[in-house]
DRENDO-1510 file (C-alpha; in Angstrom, 1 decimal, always signed):
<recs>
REC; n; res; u; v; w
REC; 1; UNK; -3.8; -4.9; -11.9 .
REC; 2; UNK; -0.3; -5.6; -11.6 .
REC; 3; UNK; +1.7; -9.1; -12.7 .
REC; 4; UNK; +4.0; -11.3; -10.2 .
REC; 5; UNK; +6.5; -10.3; -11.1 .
REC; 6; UNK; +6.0; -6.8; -10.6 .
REC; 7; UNK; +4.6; -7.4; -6.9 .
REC; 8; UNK; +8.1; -8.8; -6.7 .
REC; 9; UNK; +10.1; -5.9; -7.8 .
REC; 10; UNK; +7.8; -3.5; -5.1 .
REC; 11; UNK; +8.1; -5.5; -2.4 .
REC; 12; UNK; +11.8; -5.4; -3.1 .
REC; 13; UNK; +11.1; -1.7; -3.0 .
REC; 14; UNK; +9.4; -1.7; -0.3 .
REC; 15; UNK; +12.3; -3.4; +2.0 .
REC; 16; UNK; +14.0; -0.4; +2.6 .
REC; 17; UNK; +10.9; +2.3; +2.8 .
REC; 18; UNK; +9.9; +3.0; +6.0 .
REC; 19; UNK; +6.6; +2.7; +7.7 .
REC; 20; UNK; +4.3; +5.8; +7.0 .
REC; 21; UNK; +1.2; +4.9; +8.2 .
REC; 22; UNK; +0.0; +3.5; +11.8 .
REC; 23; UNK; -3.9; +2.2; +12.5 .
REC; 24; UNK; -4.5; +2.1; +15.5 .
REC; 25; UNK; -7.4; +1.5; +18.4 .
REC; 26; UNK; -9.2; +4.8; +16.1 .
REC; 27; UNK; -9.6; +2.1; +13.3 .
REC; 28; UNK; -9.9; +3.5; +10.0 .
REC; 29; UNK; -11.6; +6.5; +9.8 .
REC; 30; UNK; -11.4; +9.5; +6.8 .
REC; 31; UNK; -8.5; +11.0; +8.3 .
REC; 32; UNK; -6.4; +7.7; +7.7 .
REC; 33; UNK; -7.9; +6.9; +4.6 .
REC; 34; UNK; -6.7; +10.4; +3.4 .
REC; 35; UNK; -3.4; +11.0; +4.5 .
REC; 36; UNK; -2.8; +7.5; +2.9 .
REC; 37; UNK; -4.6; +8.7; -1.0 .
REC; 38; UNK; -1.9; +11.5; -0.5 .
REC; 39; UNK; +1.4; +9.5; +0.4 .
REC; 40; UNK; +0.5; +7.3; -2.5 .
REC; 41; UNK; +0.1; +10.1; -4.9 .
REC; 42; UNK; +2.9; +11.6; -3.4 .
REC; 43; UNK; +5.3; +8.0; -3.2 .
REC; 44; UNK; +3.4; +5.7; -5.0 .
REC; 45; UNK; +4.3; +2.9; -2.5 .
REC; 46; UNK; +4.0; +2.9; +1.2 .
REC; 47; UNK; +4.4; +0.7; +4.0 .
REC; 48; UNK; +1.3; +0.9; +6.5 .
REC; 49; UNK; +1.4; -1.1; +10.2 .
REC; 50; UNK; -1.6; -2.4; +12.1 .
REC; 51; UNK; -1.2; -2.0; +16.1 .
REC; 52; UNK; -2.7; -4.4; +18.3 .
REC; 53; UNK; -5.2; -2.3; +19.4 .
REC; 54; UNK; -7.1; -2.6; +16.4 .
REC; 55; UNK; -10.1; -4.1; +15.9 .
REC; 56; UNK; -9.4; -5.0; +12.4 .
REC; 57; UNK; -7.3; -7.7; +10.8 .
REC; 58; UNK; -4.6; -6.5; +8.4 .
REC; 59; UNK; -5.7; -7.9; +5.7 .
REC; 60; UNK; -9.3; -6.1; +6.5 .
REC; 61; UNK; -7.4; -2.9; +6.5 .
REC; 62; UNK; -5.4; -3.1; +3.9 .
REC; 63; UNK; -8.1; -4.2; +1.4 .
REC; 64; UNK; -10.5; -1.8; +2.9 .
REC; 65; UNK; -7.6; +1.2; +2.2 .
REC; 66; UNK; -6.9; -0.1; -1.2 .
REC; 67; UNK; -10.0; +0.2; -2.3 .
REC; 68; UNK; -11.2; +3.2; -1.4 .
REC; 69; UNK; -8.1; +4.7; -2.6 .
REC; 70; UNK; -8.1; +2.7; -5.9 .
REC; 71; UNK; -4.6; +1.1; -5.4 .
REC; 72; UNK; -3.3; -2.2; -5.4 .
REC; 73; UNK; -1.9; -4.5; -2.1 .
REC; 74; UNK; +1.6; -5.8; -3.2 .
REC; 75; UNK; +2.0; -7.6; +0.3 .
REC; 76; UNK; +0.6; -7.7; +3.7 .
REC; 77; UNK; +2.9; -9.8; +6.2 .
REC; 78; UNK; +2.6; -9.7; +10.1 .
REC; 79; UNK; +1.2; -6.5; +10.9 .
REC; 80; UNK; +2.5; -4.8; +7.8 .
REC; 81; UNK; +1.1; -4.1; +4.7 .
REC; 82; UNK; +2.6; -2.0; +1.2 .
REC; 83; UNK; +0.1; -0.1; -1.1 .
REC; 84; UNK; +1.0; +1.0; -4.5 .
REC; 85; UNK; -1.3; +3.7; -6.6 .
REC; 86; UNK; +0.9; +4.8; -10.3 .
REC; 87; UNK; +0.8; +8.7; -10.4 .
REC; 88; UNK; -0.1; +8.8; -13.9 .
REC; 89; UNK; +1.0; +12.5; -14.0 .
REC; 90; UNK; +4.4; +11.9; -12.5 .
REC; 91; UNK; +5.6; +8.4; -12.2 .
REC; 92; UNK; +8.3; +7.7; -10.1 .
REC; 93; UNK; +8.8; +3.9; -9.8 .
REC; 94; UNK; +9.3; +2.1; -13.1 .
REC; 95; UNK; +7.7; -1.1; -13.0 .
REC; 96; UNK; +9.1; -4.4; -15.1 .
REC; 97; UNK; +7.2; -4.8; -18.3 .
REC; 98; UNK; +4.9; -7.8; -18.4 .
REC; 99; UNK; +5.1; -10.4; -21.2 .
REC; 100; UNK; +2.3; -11.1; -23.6 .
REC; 101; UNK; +1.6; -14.8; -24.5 .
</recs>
């Protein structure tokens, strides 16, 4: 689970990355749910986008995509939406340490 205010510092991230993964009228289906488990290992953040021909809301697929790939939804806005899974064996994004009360 990750803290507010690193949410913050990977949507800031995620400003700049470009958008990876499209679903589409197909829905989400095994092929979409595993090209996005291999971009996260692979980026550890990506942005995904929700046509209008889907049936599904974006909140739907992004909750659905998180957790069957065991990742977290820093954000869904409009018909975007960023994942983030840590590669434990290679981490590439740094995330700000949370304070204990």
């Amino acid at each position: 689970m990750i803290t507010s205010k690193q949410r913050a510092y990977l949507r800031s991230l995620a400003n700049s990355a470009d958008t990876i993964l499209m679903v589409g009228k197909g829905g989400l289906n095994e092929q979409i749910i595993k090209q996005a488990a291999d971009a996260l290992k692979a980026r550890e953040l990506i942005k995904g986008k929700v046509l209008e021909s889907c049936d599904l809301s974006v909140r739907e697929v992004a909750d659905s995509i998180a957790e069957k790939t065991k990742s977290d939804v820093v954000q869904v806005i409009g018909t975007k939406f960023v994942l983030y899974k840590r590669n434990d064996k290679d981490p590439q994004i740094v995330l700000p340490k949370s304070k204990k009360k």
